[in-house]
PyMOL Python script that loads the backbone (N, CA, C, O; Angstrom):
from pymol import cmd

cmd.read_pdbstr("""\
ATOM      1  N   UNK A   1     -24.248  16.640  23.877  1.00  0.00           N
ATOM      2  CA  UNK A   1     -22.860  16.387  24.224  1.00  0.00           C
ATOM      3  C   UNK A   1     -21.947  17.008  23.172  1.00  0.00           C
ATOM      4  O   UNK A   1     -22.092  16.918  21.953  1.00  0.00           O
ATOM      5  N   UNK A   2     -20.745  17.810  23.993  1.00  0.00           N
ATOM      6  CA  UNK A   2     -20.016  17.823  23.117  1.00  0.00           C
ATOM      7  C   UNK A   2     -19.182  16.888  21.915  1.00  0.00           C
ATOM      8  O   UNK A   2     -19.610  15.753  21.705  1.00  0.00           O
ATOM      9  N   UNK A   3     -18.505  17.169  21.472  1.00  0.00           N
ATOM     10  CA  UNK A   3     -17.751  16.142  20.255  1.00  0.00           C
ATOM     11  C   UNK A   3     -16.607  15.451  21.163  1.00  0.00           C
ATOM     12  O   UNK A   3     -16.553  14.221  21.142  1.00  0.00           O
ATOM     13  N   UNK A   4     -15.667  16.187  21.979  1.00  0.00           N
ATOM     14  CA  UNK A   4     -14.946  16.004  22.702  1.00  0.00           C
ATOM     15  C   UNK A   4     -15.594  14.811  23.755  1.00  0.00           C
ATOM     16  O   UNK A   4     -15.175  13.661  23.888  1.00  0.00           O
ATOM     17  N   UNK A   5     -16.815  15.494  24.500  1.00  0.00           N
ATOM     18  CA  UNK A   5     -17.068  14.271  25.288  1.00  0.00           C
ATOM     19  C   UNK A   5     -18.009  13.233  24.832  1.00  0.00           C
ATOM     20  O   UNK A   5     -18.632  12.536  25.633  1.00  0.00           O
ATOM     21  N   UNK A   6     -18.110  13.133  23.672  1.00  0.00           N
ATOM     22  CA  UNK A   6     -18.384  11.997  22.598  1.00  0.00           C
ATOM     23  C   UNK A   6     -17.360  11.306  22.586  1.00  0.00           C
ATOM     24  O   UNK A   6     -17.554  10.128  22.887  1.00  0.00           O
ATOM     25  N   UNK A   7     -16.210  11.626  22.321  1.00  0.00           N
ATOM     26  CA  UNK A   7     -15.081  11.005  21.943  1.00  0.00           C
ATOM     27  C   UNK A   7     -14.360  10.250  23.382  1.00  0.00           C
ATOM     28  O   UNK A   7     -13.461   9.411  23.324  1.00  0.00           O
ATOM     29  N   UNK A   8     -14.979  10.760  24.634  1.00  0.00           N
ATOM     30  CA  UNK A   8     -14.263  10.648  25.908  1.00  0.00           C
ATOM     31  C   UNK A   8     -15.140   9.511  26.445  1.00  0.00           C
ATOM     32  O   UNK A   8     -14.780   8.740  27.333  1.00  0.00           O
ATOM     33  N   UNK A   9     -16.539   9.475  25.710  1.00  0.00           N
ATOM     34  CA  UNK A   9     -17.357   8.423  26.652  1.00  0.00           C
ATOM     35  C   UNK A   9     -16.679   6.889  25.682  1.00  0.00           C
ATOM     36  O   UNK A   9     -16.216   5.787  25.975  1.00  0.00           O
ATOM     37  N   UNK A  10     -17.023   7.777  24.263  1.00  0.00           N
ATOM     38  CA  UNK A  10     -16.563   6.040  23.498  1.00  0.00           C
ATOM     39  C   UNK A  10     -15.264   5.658  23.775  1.00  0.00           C
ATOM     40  O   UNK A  10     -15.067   4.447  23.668  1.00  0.00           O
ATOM     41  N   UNK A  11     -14.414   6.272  24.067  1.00  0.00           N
ATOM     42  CA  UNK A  11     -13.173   6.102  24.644  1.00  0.00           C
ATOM     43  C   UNK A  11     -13.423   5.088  26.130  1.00  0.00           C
ATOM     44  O   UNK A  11     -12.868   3.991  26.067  1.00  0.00           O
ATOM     45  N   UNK A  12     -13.884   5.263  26.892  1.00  0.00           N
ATOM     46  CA  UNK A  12     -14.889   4.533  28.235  1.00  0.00           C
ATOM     47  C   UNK A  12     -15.348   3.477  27.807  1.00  0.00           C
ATOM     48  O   UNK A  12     -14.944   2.429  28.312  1.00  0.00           O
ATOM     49  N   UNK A  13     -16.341   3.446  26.736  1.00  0.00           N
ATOM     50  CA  UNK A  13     -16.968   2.445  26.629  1.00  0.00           C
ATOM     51  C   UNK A  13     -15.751   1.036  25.825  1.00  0.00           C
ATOM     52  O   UNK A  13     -15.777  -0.162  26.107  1.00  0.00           O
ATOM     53  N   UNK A  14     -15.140   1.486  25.172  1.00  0.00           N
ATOM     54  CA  UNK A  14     -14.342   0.567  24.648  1.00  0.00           C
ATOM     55  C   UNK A  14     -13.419  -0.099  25.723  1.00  0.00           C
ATOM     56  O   UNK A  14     -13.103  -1.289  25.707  1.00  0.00           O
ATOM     57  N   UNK A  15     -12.954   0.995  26.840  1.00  0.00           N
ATOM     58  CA  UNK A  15     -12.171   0.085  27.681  1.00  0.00           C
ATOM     59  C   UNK A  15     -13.357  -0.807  28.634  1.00  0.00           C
ATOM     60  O   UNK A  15     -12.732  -1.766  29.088  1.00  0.00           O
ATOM     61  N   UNK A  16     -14.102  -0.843  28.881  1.00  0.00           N
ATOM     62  CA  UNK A  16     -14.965  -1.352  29.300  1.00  0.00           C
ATOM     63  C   UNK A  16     -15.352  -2.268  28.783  1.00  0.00           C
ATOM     64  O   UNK A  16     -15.574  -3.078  29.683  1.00  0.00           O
ATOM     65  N   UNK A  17     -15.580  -2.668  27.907  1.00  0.00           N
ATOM     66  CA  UNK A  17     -15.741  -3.527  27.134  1.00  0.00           C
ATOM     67  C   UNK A  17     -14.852  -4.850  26.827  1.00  0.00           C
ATOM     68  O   UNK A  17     -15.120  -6.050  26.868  1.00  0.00           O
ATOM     69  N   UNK A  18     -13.423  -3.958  26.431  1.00  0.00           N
ATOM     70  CA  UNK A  18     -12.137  -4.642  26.427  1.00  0.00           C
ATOM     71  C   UNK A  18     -11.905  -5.677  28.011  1.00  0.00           C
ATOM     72  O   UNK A  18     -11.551  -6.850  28.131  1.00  0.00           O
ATOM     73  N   UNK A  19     -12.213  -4.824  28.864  1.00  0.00           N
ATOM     74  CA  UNK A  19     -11.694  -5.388  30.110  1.00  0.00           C
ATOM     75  C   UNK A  19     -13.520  -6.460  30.366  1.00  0.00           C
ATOM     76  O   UNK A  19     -13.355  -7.429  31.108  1.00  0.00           O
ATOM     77  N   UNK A  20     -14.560  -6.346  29.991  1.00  0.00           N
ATOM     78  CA  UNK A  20     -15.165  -7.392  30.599  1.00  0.00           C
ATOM     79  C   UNK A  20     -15.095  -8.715  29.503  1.00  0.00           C
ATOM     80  O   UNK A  20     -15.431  -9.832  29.897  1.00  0.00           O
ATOM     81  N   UNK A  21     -14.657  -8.507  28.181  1.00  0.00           N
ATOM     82  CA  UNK A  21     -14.379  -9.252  27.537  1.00  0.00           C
ATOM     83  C   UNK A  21     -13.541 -10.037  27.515  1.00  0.00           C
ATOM     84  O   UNK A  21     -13.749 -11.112  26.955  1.00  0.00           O
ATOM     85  N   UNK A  22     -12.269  -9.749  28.142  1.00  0.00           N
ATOM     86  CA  UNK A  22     -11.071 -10.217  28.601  1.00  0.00           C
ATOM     87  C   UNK A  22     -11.553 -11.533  30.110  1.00  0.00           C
ATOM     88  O   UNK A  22     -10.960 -12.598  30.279  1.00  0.00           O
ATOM     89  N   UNK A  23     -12.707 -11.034  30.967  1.00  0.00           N
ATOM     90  CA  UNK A  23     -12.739 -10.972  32.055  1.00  0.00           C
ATOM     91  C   UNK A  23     -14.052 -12.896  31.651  1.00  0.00           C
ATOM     92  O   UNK A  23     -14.247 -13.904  32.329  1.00  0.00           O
ATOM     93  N   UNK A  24     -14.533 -12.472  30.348  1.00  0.00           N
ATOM     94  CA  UNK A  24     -15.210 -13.459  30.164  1.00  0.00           C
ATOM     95  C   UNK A  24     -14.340 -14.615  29.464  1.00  0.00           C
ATOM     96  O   UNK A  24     -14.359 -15.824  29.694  1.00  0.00           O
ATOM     97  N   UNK A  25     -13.681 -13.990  28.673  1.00  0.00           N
ATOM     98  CA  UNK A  25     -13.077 -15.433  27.964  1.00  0.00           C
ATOM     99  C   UNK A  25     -11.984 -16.141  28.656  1.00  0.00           C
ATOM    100  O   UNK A  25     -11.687 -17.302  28.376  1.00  0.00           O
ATOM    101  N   UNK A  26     -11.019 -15.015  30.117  1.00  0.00           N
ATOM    102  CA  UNK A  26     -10.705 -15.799  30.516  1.00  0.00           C
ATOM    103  C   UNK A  26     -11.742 -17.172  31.876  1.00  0.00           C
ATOM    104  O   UNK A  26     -11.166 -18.073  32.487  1.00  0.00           O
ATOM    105  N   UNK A  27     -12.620 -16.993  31.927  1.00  0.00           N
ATOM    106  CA  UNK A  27     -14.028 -17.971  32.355  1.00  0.00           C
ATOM    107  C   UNK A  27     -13.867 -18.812  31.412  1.00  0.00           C
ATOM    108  O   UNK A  27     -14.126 -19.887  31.954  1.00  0.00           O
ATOM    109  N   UNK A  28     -13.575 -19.038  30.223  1.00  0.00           N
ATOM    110  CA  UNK A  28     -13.515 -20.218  29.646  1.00  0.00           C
ATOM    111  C   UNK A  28     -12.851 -20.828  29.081  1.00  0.00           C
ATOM    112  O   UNK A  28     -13.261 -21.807  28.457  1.00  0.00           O
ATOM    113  N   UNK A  29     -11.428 -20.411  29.108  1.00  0.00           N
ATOM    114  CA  UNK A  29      -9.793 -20.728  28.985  1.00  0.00           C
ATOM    115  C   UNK A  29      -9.465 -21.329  29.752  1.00  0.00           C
ATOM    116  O   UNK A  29      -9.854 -21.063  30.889  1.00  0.00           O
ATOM    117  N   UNK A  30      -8.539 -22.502  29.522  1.00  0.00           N
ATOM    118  CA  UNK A  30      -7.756 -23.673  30.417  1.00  0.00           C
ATOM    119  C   UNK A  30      -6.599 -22.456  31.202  1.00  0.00           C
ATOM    120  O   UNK A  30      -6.753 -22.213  32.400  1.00  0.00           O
ATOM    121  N   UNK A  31      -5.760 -21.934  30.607  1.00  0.00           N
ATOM    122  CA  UNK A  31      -5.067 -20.769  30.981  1.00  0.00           C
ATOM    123  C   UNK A  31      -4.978 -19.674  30.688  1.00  0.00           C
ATOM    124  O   UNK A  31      -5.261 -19.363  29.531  1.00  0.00           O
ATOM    125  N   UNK A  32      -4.602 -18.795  31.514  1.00  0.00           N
ATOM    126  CA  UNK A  32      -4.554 -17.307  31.098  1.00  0.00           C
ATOM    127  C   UNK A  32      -3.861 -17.099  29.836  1.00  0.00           C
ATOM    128  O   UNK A  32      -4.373 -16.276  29.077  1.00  0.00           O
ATOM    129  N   UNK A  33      -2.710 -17.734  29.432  1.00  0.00           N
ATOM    130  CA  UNK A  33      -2.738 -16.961  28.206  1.00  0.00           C
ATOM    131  C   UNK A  33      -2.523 -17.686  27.051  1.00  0.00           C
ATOM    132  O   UNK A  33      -1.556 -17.951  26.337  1.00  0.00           O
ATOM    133  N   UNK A  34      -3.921 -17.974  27.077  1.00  0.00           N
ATOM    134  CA  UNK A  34      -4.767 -18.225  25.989  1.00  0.00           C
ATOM    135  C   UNK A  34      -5.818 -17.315  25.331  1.00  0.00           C
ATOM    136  O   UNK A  34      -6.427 -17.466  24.272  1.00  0.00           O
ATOM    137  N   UNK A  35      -5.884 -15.924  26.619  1.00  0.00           N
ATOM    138  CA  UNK A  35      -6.870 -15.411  26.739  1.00  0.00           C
ATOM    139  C   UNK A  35      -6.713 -14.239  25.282  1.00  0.00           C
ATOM    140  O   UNK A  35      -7.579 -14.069  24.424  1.00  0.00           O
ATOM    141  N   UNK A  36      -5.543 -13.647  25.340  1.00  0.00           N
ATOM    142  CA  UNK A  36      -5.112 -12.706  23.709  1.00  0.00           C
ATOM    143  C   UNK A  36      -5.449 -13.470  22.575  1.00  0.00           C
ATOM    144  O   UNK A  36      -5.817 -12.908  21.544  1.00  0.00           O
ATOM    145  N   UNK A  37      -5.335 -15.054  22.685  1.00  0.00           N
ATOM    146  CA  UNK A  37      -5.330 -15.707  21.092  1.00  0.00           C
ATOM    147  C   UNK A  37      -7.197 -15.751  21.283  1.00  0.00           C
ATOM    148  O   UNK A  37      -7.964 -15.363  20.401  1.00  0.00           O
ATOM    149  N   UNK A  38      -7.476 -16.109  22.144  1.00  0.00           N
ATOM    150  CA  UNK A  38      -9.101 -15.873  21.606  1.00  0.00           C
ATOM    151  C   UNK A  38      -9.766 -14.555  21.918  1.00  0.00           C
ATOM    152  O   UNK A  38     -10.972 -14.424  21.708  1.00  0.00           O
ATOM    153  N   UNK A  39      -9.105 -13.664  22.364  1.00  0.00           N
ATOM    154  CA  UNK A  39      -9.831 -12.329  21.997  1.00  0.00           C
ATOM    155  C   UNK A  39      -9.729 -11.799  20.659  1.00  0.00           C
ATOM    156  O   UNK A  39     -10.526 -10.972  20.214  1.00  0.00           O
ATOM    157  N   UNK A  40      -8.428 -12.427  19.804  1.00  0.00           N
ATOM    158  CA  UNK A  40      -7.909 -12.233  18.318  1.00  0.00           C
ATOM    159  C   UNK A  40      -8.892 -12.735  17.722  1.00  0.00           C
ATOM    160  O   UNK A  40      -9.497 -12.033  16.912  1.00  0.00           O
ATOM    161  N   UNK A  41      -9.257 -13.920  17.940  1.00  0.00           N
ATOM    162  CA  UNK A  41      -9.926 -14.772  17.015  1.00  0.00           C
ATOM    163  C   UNK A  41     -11.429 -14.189  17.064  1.00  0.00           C
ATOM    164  O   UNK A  41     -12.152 -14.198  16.068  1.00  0.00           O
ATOM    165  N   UNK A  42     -11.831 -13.682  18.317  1.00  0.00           N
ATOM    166  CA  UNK A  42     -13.312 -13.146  18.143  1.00  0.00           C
ATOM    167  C   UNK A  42     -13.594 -12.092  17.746  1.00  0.00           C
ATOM    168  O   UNK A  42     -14.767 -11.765  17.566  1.00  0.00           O
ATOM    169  N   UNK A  43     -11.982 -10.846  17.377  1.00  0.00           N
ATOM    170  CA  UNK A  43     -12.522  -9.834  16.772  1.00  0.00           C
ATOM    171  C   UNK A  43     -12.194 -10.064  15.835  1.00  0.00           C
ATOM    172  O   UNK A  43     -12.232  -9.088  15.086  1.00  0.00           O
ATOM    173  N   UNK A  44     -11.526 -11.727  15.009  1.00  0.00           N
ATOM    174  CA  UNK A  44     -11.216 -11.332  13.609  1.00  0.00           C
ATOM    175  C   UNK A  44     -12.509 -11.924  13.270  1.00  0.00           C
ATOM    176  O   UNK A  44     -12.894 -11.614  12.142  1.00  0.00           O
ATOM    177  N   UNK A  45     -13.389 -12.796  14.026  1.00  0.00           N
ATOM    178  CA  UNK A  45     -14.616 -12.960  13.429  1.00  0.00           C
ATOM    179  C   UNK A  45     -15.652 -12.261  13.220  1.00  0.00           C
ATOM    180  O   UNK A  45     -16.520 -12.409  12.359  1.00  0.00           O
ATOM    181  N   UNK A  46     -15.516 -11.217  14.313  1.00  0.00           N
ATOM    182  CA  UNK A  46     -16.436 -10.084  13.925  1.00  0.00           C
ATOM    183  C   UNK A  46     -16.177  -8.933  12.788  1.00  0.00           C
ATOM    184  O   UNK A  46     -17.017  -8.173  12.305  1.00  0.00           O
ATOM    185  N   UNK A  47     -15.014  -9.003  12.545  1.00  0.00           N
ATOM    186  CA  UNK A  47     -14.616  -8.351  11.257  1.00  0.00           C
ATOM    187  C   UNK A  47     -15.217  -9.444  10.133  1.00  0.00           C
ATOM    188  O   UNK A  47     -15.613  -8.798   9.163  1.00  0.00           O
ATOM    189  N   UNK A  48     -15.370 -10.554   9.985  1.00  0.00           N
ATOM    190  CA  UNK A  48     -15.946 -10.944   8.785  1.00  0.00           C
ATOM    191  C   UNK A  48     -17.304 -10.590   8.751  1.00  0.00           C
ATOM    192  O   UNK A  48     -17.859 -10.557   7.653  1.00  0.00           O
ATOM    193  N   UNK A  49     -17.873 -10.346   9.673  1.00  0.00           N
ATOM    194  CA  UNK A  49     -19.306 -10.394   9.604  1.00  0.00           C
ATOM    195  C   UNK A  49     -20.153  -9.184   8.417  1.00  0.00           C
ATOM    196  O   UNK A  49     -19.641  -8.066   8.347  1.00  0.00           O
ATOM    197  N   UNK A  50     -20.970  -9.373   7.850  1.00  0.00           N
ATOM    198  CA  UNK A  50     -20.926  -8.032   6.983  1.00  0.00           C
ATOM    199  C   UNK A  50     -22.627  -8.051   7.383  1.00  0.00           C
ATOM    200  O   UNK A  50     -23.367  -7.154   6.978  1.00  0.00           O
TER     201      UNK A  50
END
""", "prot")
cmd.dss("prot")
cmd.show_as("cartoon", "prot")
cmd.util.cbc("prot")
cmd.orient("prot")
């Protein structure tokens, strides 16, 4: 693969990701928007992780 379509798939894969992640936590939210404060909170936890 090129570099370009390296950059075009991870580009894909992140929205993909974004949107089934979104798609799960709102499954376990009282309301929708609640759904940004715990997508915050799970990538600031994955930033601690080392």
């Amino acid at each position: 693969m090129s570099v370009d379509a390296v950059k075009k798939a991870l580009s894909r894969m992140r929205a993909l990701f974004k949107q089934m992640a979104r798609r799960e936590i709102r499954s376990i939210v009282n309301q929708d928007s609640e759904v940004d404060d715990e997508l915050r909170a799970m990538m600031a936890s994955l930033q601690r992780v080392e």
